[in-house]
VEXLOVEX-700652 format. One record per residue: residue in one letter; y, z, x of N, C-alpha, C in turn; residue number from 0. Coordinates in steps of 0.001 Angstrom, whole numbers. Layout:
BEGIN
+--------+---------+---------+---------+---------+---------+---------+---------+---------+---------+-----+
: residu :      nv :      nw :      nu :     cav :     caw :     cau :      cv :      cw :      cu : num :
+--------+---------+---------+---------+---------+---------+---------+---------+---------+---------+-----+
:      A :       Y :       Z :       X :       Y :       Z :       X :       Y :       Z :       X : NUM :
...
+--------+---------+---------+---------+---------+---------+---------+---------+---------+---------+-----+
END
This chain:
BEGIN
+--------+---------+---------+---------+---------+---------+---------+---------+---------+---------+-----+
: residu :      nv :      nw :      nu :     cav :     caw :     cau :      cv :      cw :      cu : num :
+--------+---------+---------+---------+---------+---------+---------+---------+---------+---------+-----+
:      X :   21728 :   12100 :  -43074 :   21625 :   10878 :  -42273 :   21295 :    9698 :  -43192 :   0 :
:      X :   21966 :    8453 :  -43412 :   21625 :    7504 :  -44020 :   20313 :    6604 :  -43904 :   1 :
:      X :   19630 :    6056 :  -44765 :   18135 :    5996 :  -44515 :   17889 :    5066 :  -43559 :   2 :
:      X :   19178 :    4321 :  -43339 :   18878 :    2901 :  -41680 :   18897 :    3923 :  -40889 :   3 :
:      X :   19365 :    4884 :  -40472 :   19208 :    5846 :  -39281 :   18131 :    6596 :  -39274 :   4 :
:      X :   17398 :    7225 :  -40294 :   16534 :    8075 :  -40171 :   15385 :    7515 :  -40145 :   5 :
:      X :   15732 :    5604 :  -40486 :   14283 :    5091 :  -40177 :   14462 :    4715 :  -38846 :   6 :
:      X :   15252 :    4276 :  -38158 :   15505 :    4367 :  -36972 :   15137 :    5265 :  -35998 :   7 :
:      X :   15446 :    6522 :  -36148 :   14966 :    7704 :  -35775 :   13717 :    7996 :  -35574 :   8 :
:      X :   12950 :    7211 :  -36680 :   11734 :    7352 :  -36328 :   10516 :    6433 :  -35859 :   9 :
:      X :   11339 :    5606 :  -35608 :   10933 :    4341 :  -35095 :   10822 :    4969 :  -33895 :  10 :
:      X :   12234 :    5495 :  -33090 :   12367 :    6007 :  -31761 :   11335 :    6730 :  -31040 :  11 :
:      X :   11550 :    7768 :  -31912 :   10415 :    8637 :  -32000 :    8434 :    8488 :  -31594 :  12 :
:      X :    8459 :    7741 :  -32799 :    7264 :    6820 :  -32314 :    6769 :    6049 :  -31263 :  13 :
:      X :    7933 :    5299 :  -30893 :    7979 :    4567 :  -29740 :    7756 :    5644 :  -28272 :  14 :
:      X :    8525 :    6727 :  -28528 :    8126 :    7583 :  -27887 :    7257 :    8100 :  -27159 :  15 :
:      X :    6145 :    8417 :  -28459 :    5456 :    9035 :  -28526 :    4252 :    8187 :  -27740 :  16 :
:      X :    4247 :    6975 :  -27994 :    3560 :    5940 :  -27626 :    3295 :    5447 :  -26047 :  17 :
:      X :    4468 :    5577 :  -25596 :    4744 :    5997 :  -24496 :    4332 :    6957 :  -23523 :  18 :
:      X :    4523 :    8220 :  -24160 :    4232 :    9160 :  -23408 :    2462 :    9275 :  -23914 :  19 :
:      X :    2007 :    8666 :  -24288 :     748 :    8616 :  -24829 :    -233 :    7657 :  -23295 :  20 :
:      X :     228 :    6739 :  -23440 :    -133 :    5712 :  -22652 :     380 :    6465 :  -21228 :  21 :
:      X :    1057 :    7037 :  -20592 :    1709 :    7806 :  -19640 :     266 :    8927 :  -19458 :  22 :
:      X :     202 :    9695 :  -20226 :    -882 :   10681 :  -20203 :   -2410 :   10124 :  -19583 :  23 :
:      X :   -2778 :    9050 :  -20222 :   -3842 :    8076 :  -20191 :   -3800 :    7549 :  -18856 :  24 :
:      X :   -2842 :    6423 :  -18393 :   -2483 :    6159 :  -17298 :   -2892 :    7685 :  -15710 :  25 :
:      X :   -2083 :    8684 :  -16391 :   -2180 :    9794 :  -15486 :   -3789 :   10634 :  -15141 :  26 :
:      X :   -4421 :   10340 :  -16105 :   -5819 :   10714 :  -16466 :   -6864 :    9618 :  -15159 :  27 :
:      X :   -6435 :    8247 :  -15558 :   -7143 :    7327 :  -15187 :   -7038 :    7205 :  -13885 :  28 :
:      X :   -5694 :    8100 :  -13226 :   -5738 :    8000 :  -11740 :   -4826 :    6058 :  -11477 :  29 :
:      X :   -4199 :    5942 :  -12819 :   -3471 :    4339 :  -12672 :   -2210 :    4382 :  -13114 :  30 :
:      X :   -1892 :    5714 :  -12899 :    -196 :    5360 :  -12468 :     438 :    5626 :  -11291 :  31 :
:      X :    1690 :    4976 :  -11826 :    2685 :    4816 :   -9929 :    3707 :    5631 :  -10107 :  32 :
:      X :    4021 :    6324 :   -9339 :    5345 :    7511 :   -9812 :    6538 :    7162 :   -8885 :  33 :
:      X :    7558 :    6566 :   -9121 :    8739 :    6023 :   -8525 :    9593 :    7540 :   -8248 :  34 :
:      X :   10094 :    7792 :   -6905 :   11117 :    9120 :   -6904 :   12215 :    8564 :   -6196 :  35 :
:      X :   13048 :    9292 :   -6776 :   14441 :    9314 :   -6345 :   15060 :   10064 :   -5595 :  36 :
:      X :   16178 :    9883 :   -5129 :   17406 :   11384 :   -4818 :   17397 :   12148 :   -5335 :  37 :
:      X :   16939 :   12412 :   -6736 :   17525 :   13233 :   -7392 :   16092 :   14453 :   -6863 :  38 :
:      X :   14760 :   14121 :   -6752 :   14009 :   14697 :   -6416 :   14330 :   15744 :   -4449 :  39 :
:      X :   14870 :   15156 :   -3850 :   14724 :   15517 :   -2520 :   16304 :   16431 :   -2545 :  40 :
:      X :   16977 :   16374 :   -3511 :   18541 :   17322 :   -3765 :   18202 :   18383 :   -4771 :  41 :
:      X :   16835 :   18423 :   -4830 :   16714 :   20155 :   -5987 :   16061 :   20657 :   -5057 :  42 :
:      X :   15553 :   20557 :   -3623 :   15656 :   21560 :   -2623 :   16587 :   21156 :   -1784 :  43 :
:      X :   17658 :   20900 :   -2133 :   19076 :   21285 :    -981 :   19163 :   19916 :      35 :  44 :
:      X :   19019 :   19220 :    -532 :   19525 :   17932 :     538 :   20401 :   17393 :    -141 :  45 :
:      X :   21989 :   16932 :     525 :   23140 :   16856 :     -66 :   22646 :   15732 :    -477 :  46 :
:      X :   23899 :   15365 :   -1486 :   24268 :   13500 :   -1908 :   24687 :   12799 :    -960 :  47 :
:      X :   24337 :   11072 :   -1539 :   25297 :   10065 :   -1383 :   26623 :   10846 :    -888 :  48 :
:      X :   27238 :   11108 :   -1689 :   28793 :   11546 :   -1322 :   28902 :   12064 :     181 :  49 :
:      X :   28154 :   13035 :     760 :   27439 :   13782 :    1512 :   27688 :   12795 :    2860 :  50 :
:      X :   27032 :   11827 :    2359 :   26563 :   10759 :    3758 :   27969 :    9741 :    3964 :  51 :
:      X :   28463 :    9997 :    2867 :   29738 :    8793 :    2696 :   30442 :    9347 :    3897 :  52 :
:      X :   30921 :   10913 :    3381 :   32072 :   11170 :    3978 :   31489 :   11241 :    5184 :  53 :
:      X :   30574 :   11442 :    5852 :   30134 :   11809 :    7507 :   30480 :   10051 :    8070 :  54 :
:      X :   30160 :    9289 :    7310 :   30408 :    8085 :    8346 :   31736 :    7649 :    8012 :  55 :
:      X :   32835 :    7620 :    7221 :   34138 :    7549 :    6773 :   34825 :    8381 :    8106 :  56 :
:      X :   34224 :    9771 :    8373 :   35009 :   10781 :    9269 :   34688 :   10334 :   10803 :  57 :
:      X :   33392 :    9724 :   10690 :   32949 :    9163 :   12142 :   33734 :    7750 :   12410 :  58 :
:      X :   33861 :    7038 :   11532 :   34466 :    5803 :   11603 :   36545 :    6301 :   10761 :  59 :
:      X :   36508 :    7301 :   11452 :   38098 :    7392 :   10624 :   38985 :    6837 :   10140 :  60 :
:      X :   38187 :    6465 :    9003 :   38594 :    5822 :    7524 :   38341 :    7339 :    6594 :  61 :
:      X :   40118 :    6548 :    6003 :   40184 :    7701 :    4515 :   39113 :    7284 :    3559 :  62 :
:      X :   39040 :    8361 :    2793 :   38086 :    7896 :    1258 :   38756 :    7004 :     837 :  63 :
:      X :   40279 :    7165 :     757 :   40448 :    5619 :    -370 :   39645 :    4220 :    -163 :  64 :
:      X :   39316 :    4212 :    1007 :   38559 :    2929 :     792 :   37801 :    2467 :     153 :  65 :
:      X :   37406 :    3564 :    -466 :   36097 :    3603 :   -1228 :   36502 :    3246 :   -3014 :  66 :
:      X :   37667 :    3035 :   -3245 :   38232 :    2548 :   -4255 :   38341 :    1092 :   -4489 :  67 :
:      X :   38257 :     709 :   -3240 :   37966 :    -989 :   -3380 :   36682 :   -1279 :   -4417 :  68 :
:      X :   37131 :   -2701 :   -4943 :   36334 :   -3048 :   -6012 :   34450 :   -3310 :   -5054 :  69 :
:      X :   34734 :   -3663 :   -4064 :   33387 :   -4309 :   -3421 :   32982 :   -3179 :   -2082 :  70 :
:      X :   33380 :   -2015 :   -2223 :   33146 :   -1222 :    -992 :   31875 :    -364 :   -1800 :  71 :
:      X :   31186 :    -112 :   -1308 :   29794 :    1116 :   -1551 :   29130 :    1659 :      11 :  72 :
:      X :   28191 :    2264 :    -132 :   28167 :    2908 :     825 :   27451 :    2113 :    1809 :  73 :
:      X :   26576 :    1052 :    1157 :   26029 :     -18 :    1676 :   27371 :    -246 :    2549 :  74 :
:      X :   28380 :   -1070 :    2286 :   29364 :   -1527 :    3220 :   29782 :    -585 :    4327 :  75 :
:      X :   29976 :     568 :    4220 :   30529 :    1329 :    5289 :   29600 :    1727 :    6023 :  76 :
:      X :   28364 :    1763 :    5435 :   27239 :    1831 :    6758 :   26948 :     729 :    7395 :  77 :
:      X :   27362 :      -5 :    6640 :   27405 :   -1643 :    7575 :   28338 :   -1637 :    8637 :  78 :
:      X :   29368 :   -1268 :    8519 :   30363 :   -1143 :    9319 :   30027 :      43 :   10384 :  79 :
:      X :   29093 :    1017 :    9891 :   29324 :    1925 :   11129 :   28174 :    1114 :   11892 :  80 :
:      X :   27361 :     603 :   11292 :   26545 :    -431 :   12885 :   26990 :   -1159 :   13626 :  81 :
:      X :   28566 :   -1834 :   12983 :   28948 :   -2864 :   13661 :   29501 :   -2207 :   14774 :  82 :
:      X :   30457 :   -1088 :   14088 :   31241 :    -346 :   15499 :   30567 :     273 :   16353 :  83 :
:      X :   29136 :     615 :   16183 :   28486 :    1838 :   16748 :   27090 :     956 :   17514 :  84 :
:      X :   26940 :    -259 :   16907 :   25721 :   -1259 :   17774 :   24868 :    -764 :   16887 :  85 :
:      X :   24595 :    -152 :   16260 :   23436 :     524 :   15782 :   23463 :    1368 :   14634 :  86 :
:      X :   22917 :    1960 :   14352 :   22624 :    3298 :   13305 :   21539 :    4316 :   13958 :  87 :
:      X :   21606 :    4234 :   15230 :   20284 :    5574 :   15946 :   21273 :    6839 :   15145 :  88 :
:      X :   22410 :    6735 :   15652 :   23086 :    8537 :   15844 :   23260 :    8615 :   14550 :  89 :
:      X :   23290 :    7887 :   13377 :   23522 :    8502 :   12216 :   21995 :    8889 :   11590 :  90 :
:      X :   20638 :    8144 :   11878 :   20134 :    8445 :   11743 :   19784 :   10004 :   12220 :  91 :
:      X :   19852 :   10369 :   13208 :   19282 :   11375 :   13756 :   19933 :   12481 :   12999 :  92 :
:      X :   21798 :   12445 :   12841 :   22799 :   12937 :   12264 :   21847 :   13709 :   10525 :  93 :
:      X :   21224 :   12180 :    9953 :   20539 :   12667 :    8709 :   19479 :   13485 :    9268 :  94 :
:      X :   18364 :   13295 :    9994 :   17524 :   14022 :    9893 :   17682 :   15101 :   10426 :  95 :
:      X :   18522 :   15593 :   10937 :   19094 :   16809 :   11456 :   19854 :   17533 :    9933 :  96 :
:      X :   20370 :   17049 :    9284 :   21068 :   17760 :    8081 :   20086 :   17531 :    6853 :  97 :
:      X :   18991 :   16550 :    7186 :   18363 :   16374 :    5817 :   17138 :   17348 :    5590 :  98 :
:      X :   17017 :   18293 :    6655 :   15808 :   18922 :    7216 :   15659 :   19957 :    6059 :  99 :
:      X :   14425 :   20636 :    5209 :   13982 :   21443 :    4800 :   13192 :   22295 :    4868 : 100 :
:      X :   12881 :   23391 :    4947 :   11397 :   23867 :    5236 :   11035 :   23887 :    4428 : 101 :
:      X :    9754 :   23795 :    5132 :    7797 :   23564 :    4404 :    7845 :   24708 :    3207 : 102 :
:      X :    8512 :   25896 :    3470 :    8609 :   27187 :    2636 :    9161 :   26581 :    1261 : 103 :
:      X :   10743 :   25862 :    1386 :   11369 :   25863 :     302 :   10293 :   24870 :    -309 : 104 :
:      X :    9963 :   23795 :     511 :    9305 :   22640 :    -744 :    7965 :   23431 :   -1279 : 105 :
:      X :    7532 :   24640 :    -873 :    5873 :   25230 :   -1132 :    6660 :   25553 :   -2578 : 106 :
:      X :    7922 :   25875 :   -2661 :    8294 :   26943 :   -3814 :    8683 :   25860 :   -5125 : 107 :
:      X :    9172 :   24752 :   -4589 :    9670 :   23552 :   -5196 :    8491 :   23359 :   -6358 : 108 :
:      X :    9079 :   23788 :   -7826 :    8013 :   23893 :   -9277 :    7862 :   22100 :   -9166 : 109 :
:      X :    9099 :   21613 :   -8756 :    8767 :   20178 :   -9152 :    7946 :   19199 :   -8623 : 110 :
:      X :    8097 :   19799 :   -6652 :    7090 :   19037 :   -5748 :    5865 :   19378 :   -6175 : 111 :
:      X :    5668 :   20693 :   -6312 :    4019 :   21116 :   -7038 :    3691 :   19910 :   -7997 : 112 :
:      X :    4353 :   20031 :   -8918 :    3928 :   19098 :  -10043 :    3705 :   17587 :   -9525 : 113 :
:      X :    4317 :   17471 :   -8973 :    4064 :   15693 :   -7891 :    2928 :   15741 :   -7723 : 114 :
:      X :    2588 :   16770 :   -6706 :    1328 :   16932 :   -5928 :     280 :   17232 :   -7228 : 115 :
:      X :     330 :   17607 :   -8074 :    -466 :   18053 :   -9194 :   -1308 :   17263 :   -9549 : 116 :
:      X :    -186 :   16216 :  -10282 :    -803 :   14935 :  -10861 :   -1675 :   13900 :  -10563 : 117 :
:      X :   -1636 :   14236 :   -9014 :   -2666 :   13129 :   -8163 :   -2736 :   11881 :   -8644 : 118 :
:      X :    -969 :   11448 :   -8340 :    -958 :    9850 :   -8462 :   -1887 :    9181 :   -7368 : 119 :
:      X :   -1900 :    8190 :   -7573 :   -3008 :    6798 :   -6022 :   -1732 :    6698 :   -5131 : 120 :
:      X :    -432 :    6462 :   -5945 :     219 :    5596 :   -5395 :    1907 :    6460 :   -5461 : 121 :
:      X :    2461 :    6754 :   -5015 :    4091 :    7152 :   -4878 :    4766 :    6047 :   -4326 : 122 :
:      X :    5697 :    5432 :   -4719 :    6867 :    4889 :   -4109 :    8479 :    5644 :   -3763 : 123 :
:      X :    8801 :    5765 :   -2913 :   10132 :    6344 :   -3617 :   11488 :    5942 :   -2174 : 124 :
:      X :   12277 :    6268 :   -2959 :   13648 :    5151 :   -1970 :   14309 :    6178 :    -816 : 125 :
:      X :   13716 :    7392 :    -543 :   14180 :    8721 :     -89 :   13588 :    8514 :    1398 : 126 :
:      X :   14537 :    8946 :    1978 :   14001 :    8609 :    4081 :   13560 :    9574 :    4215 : 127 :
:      X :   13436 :   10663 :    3623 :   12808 :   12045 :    4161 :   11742 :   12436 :    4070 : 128 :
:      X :   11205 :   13537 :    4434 :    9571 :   13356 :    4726 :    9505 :   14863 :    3473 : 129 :
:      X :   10338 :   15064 :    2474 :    9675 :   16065 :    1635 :    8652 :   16112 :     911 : 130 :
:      X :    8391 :   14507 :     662 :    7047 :   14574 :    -455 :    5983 :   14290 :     530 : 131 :
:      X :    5835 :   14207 :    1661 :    4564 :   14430 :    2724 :    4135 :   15685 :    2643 : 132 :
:      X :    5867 :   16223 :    3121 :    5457 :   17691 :    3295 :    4955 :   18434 :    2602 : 133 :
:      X :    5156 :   18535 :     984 :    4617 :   19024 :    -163 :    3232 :   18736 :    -393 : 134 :
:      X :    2904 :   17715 :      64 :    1135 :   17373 :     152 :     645 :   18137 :    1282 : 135 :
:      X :    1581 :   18591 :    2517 :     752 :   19059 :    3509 :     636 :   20697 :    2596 : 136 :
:      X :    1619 :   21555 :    2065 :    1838 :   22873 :    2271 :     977 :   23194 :     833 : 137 :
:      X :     533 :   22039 :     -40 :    -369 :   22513 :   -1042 :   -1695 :   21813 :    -455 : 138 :
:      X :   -2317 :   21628 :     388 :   -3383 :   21232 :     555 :   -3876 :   19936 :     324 : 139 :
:      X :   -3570 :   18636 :     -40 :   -4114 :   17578 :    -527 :   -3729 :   16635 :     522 : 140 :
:      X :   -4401 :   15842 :     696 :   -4735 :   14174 :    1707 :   -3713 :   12974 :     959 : 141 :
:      X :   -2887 :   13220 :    2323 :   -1975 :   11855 :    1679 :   -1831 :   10563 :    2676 : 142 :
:      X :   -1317 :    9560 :    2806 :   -1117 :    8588 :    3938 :     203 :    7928 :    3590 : 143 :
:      X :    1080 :    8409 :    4824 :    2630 :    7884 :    4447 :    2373 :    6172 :    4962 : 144 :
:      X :    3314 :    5563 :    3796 :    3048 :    3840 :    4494 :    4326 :    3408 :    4652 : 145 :
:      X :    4844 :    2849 :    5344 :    6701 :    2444 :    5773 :    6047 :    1168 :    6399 : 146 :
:      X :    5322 :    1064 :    6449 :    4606 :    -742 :    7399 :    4152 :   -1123 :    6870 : 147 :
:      X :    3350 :   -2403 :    7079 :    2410 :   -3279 :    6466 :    1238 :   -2817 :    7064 : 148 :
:      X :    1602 :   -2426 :    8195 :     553 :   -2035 :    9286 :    -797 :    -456 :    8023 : 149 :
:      X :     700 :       3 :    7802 :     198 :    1267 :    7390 :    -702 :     967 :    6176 : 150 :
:      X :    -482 :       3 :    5329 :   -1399 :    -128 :    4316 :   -2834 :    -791 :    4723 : 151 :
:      X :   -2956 :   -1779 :    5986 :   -4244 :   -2218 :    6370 :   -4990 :     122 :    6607 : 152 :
:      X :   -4419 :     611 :    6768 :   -4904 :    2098 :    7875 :   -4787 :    3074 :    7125 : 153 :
:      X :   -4084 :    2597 :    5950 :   -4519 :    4206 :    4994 :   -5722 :    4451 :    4604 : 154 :
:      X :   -6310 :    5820 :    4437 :   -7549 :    6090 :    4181 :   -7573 :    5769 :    2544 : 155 :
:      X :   -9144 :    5824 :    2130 :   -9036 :    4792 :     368 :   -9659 :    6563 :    -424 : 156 :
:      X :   -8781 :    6707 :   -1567 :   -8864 :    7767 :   -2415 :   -7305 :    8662 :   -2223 : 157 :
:      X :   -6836 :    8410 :   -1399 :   -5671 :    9150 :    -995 :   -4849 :    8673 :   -1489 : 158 :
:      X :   -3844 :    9715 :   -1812 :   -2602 :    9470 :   -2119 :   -1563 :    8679 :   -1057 : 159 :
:      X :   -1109 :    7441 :   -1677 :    -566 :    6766 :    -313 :    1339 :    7141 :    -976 : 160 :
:      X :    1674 :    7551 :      79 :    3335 :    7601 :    -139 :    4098 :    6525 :     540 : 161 :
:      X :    4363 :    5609 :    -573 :    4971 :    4257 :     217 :    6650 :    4559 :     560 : 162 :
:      X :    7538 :    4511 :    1422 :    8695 :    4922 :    1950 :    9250 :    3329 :    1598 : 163 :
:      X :    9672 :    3151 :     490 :   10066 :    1672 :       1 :   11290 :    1445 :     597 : 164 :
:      X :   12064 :    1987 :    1373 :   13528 :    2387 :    1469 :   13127 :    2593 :    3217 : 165 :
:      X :   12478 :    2946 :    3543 :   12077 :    3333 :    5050 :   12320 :    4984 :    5622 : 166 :
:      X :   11573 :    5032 :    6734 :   11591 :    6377 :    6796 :   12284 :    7061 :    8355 : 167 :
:      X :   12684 :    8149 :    8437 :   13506 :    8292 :    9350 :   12668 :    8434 :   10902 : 168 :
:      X :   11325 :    8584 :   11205 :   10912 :    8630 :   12065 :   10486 :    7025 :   12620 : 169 :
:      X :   10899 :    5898 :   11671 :   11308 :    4920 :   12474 :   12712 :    3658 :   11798 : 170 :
:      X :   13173 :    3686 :   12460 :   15224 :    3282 :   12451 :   14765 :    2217 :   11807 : 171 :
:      X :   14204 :    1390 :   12446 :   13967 :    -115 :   12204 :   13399 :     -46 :   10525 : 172 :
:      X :   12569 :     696 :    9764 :   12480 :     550 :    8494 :   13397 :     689 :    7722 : 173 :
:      X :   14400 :    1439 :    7858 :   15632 :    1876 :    7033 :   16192 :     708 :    6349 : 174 :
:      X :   16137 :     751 :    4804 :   17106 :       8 :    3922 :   19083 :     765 :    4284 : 175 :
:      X :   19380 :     413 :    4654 :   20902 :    1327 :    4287 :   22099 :     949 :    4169 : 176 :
:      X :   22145 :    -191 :    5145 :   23012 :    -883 :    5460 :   23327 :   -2625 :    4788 : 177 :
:      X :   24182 :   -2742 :    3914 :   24186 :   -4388 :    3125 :   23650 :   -5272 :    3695 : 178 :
:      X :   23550 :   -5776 :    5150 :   22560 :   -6525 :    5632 :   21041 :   -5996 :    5173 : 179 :
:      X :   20595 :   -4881 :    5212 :   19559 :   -4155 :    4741 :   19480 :   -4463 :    3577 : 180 :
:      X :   20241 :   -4149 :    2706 :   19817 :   -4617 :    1470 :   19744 :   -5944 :     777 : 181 :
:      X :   20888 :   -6683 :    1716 :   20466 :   -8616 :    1214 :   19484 :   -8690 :    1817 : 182 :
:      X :   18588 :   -8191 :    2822 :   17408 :   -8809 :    3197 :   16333 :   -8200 :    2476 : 183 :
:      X :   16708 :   -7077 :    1823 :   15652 :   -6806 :     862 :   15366 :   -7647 :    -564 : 184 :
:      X :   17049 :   -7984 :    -826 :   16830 :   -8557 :   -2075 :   15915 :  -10110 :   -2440 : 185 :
:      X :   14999 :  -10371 :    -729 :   14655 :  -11747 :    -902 :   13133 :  -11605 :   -1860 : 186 :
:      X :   13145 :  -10145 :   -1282 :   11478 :   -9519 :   -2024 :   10170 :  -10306 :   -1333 : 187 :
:      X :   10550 :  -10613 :    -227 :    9042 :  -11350 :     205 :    8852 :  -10364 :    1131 : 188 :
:      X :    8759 :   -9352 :    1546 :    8450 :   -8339 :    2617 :    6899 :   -7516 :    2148 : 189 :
:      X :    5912 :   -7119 :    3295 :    4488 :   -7218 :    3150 :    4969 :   -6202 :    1695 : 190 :
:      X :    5507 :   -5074 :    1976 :    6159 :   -3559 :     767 :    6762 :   -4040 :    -403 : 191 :
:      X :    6885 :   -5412 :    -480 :    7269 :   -6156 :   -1927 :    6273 :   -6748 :   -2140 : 192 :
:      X :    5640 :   -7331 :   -1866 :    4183 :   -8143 :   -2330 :    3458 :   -6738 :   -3000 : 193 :
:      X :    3415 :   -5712 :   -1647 :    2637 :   -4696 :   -2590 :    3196 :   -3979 :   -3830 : 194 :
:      X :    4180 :   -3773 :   -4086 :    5084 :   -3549 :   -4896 :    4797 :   -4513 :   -6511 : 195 :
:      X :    4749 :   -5648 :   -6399 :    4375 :   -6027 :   -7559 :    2952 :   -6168 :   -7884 : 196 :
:      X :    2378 :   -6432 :   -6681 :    1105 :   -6009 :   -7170 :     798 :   -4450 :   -8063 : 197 :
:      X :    1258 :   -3792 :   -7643 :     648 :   -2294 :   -7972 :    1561 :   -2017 :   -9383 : 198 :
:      X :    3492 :   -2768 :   -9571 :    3487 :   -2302 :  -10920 :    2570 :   -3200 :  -11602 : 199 :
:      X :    2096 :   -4621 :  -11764 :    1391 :   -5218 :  -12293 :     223 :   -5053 :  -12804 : 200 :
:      X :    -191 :   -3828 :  -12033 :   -1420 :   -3339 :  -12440 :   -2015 :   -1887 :  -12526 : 201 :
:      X :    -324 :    -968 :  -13051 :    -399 :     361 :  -13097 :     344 :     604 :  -14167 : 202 :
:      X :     368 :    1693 :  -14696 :     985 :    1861 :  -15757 :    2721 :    2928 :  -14713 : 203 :
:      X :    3618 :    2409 :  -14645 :    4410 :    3360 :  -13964 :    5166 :    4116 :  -14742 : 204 :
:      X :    4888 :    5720 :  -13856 :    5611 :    6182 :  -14468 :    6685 :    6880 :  -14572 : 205 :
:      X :    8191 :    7787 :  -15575 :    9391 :    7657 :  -14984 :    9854 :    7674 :  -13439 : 206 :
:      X :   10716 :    6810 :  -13670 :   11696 :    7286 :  -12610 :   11923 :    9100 :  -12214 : 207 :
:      X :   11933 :    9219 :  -11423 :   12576 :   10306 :  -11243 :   13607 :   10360 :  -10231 : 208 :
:      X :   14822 :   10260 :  -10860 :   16067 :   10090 :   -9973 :   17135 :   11076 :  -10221 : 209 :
:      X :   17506 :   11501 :  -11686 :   18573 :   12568 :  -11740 :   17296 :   13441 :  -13066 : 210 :
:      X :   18120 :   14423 :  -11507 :   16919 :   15688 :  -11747 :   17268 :   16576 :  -13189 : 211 :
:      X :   18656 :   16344 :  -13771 :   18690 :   16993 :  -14827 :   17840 :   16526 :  -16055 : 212 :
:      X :   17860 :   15322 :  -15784 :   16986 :   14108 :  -17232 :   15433 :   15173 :  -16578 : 213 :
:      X :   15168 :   15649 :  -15956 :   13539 :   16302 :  -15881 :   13640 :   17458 :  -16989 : 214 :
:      X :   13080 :   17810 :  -17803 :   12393 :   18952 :  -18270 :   10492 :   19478 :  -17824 : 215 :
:      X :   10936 :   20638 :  -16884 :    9220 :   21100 :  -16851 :    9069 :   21483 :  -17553 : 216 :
:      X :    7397 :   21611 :  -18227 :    7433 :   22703 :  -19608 :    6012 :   23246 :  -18468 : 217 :
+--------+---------+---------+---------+---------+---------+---------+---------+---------+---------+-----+
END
């Protein structure tokens, strides 16, 4: 390796290390925020994106090609199934009916354990489903799900609060899903964005966890 790369390399490295240093510390201090993804709630068996595409494409019978348009995502076609449908109740229900897991598989889930392990303060994560509740209920520990503003005046203090940044399926009206949903998110003044910068501002956060292959447990 030429010596600009191998000092490079270890620059990386370092930087690394530094990182996961301050990560450890953070995790110790009870002051980090653990962001989860999809990728967490699909290593016990809850389909993809793709998953949800095609159910409202087949409900609204539209081919996939549409989905080749330069400006179509799934945001848009769930936009569209509210327009035709008044709503999003039945697709909701549609998910929580297919998004359902048992308490068993997540008890077995090495990775939910480890969630629950670490005894973050604070979880955020963009997932409508109730697996990382459930994983706090089936290992024993005190959590308080928050999807309101309401919910953060009423969570109990020492607990793990699981903020549903994205909204949660036991109420419609929180749901990010739909492009109106998400331009009104992007204004960031909502009570769950105020708290939001407050808490990265003053936590050390830590990875993402969104594609579950980038995880190594040791």
């Amino acid at each position: 390796m030429p010596q600009a790369g191998l000092k490079a390399a270890r620059l990386k490295t370092r930087v690394m290390k530094q990182h996961l240093k301050a990560i450890a510390s953070a995790l110790k201090l009870r002051h980090a925020v653990l962001f989860v993804g999809a990728g967490v709630s699909m290593s016990v068996g809850l389909p993809s994106w793709k998953t949800l595409i095609d159910h409202m494409l087949k409900d609204l019978d539209l081919d996939r090609s549409v989905m080749k348009g330069q400006d179509v995502t799934y945001q848009t076609i769930a936009e569209c199934y509210r327009l035709d449908h008044g709503n999003i109740d039945a697709l909701c229900e549609w998910m929580r009916k297919s998004w359902c897991v048992s308490p068993e598989r997540i008890r077995k889930s090495a990775l939910h354990r480890l969630i629950v392990s670490l005894d973050f303060p604070i979880i955020y994560t963009t997932n409508y489903d109730s697996n990382l509740e459930v994983a706090y209920d089936v290992h024993g520990k005190p959590h308080a799900k928050v999807s309101h503003a309401r919910d953060m005046a009423t969570a109990p203090a020492g607990v793990t609060q699981i903020i549903k940044y994205h909204g949660d399926f036991d109420d419609v009206e929180t749901l990010v899903l739909t492009e109106t949903d998400y331009f009104n998110r992007l204004t960031f003044d909502s009570p769950l964005d105020v708290r939001f910068r407050s808490d990265v501002l003053g936590a050390a956060p830590a990875p993402y966890l969104e594609h579950l292959a980038e995880i190594r447990l040791r």
